[in-house]
BALOBA-1460 file (C-alpha; in Angstrom, 3 decimals):
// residues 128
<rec num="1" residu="x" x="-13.475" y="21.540" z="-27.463"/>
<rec num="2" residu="x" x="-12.195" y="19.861" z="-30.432"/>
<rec num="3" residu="x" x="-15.619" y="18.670" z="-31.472"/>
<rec num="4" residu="x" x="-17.142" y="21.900" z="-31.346"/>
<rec num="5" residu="x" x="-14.370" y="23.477" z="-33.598"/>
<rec num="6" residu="x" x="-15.056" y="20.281" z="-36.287"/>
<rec num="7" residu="x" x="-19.178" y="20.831" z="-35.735"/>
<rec num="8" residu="x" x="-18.572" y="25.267" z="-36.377"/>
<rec num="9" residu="x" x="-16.392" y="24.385" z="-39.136"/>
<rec num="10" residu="x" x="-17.771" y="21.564" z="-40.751"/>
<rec num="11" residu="x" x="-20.188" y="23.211" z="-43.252"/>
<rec num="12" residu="x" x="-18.112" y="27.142" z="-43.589"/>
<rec num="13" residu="x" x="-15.042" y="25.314" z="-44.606"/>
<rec num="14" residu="x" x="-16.408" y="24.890" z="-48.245"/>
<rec num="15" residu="x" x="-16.699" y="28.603" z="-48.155"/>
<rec num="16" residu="x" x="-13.493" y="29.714" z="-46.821"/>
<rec num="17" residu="x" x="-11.549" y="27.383" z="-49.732"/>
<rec num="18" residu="x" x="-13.572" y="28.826" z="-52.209"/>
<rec num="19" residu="x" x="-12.584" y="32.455" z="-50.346"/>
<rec num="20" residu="x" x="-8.918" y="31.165" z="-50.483"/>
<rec num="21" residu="x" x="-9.369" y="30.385" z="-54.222"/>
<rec num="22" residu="x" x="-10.295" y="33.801" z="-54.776"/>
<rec num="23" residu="x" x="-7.989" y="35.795" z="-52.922"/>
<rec num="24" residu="x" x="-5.028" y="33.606" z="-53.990"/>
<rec num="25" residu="x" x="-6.436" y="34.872" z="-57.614"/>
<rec num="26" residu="x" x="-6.725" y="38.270" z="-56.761"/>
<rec num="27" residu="x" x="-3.150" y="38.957" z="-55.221"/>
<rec num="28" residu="x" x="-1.640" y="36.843" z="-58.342"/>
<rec num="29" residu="x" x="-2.774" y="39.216" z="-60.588"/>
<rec num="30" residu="x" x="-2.831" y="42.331" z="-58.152"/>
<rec num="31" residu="x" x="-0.114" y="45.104" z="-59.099"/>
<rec num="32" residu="x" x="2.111" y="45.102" z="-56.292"/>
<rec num="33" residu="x" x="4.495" y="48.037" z="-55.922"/>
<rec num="34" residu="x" x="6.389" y="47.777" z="-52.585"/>
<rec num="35" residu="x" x="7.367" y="44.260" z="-51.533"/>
<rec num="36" residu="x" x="8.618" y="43.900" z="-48.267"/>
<rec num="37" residu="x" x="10.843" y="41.468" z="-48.056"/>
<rec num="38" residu="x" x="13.672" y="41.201" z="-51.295"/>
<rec num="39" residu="x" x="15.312" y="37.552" z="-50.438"/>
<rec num="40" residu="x" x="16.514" y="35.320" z="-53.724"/>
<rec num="41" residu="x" x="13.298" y="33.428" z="-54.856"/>
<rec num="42" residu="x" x="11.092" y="34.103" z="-52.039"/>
<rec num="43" residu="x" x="8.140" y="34.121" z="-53.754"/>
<rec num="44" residu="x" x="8.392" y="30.496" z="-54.533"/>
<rec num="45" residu="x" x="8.121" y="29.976" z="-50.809"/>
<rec num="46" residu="x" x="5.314" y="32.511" z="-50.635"/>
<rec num="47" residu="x" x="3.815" y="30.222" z="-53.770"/>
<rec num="48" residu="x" x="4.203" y="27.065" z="-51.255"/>
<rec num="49" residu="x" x="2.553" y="28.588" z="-48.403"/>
<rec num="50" residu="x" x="-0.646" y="30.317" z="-50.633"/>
<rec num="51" residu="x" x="-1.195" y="27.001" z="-52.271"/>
<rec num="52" residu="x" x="-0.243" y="24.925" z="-49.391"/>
<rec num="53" residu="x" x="-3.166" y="26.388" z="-47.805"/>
<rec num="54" residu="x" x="-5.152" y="26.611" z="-50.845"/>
<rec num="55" residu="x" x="-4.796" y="22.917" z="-51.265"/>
<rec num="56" residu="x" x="-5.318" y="22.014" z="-47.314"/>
<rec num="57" residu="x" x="-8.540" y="23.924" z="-47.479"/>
<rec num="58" residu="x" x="-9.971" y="22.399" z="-50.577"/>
<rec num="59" residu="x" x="-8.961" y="18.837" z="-48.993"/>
<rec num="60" residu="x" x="-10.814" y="19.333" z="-45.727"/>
<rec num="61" residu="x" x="-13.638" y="20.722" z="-47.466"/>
<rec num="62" residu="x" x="-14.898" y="17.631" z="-48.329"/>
<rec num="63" residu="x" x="-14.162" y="15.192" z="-45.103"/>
<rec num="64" residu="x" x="-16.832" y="12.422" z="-46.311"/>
<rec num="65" residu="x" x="-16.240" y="12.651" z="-49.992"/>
<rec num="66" residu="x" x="-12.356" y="11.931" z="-49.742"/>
<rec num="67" residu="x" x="-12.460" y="8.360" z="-48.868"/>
<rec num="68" residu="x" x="-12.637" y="8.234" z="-52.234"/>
<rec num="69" residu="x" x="-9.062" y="8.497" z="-53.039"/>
<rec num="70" residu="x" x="-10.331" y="9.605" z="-56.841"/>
<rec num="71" residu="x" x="-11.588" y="12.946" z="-55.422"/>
<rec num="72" residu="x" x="-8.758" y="13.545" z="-53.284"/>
<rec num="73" residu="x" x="-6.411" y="13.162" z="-56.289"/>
<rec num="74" residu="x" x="-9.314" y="15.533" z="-58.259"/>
<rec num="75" residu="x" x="-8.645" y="18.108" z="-55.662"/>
<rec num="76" residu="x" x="-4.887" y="17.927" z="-55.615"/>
<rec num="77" residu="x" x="-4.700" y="18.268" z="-59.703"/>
<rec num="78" residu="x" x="-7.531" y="21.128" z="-59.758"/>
<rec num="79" residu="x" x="-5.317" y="23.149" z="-57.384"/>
<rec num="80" residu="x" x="-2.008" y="22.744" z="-59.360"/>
<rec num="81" residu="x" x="-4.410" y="23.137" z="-62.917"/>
<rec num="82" residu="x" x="-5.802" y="26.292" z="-60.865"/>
<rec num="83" residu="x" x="-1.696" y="27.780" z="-60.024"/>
<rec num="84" residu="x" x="-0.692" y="26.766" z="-63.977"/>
<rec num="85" residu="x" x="-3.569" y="28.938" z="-64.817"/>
<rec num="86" residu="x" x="-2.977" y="31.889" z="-62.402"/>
<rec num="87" residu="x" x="1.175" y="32.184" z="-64.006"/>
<rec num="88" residu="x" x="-0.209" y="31.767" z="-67.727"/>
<rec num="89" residu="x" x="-2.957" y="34.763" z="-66.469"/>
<rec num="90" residu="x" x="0.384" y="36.555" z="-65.444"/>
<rec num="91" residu="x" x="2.006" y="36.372" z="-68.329"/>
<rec num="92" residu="x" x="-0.885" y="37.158" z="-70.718"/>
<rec num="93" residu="x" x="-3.477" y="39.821" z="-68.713"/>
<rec num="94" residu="x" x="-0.203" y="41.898" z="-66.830"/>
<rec num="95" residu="x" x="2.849" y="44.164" z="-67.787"/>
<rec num="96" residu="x" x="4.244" y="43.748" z="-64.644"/>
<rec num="97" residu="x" x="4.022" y="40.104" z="-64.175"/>
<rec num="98" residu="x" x="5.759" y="37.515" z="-65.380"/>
<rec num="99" residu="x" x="5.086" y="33.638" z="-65.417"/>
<rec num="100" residu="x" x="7.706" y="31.245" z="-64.037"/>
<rec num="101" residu="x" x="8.561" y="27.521" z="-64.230"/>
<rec num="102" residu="x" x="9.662" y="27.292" z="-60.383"/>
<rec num="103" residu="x" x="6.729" y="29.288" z="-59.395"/>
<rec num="104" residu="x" x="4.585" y="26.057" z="-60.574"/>
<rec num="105" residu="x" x="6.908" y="23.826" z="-59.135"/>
<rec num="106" residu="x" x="6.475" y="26.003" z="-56.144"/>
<rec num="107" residu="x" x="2.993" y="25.246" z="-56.069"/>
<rec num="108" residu="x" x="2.944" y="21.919" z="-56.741"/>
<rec num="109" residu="x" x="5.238" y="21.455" z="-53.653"/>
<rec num="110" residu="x" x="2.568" y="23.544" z="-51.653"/>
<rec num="111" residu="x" x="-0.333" y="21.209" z="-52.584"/>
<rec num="112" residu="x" x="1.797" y="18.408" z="-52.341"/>
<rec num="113" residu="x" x="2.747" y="18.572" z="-49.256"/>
<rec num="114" residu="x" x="-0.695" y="19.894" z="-47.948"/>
<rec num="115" residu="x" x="-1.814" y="16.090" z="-49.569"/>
<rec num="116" residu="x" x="0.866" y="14.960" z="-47.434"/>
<rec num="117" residu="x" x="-0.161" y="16.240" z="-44.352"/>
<rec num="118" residu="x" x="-4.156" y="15.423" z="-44.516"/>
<rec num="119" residu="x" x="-3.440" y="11.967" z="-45.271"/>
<rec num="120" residu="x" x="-1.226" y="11.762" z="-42.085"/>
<rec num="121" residu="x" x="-3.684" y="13.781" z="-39.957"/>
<rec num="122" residu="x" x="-7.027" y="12.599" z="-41.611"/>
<rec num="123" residu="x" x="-7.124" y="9.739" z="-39.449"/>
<rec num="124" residu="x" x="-6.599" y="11.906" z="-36.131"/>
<rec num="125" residu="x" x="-9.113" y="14.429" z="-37.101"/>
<rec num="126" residu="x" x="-11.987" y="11.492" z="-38.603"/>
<rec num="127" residu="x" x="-11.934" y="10.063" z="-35.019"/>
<rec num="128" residu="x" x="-12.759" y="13.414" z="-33.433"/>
């Protein structure tokens, strides 16, 4: 079963990071006027989870490539380059926005630990 998930997702993965990319863009800068939950500095764990994903995606989207620990570091650094960007986008394009310090630490946690975890799983997953 576990072959035929890899084999389906093998080639649409590339599509659903770059789908990731642009949603993660799109809420960033969205106008949000009812947030559901109002806990202290939870949306630096919502940051973590968007780009935890974000960077997980980009990182399995290239299986082959990333024995290459250059482009695995590439990926890592374009998806905390990509969050910097999104806050300064915040701060400049939106009234109702603001850009924050601990939301890019928040995101470099995220793709961090998403690093984290491939590098423990690759091996797992490579010898599917």
């Amino acid at each position: 079963m576990q072959k035929v998930i890899k084999i389906l997702l093998q080639d649409k993965i590339l599509f659903l990071a770059i789908g990731i990319t642009l949603f993660i863009g799109y809420l960033s800068l969205k106008k949000i006027d009812y947030i559901p939950i109002q806990l202290s500095h939870s949306d630096k764990i919502y940051h973590a989870i968007a780009y935890f994903i974000l960077g997980l995606t980009w990182l399995l989207s290239f299986p082959k490539s990333l024995q290459k620990k250059k482009l695995k570091y590439a990926i890592v650094i374009f998806c905390i380059i990509y969050g910097i960007v999104i806050e300064v986008l915040q701060a400049t394009l939106t009234a109702y926005r603001t850009a924050s310090l601990l939301d890019v630490v928040a995101i470099t946690v995220g793709v961090i630990v998403a690093m984290t975890l491939y590098n423990r799983v690759y091996k797992k997953i490579a010898a599917i």
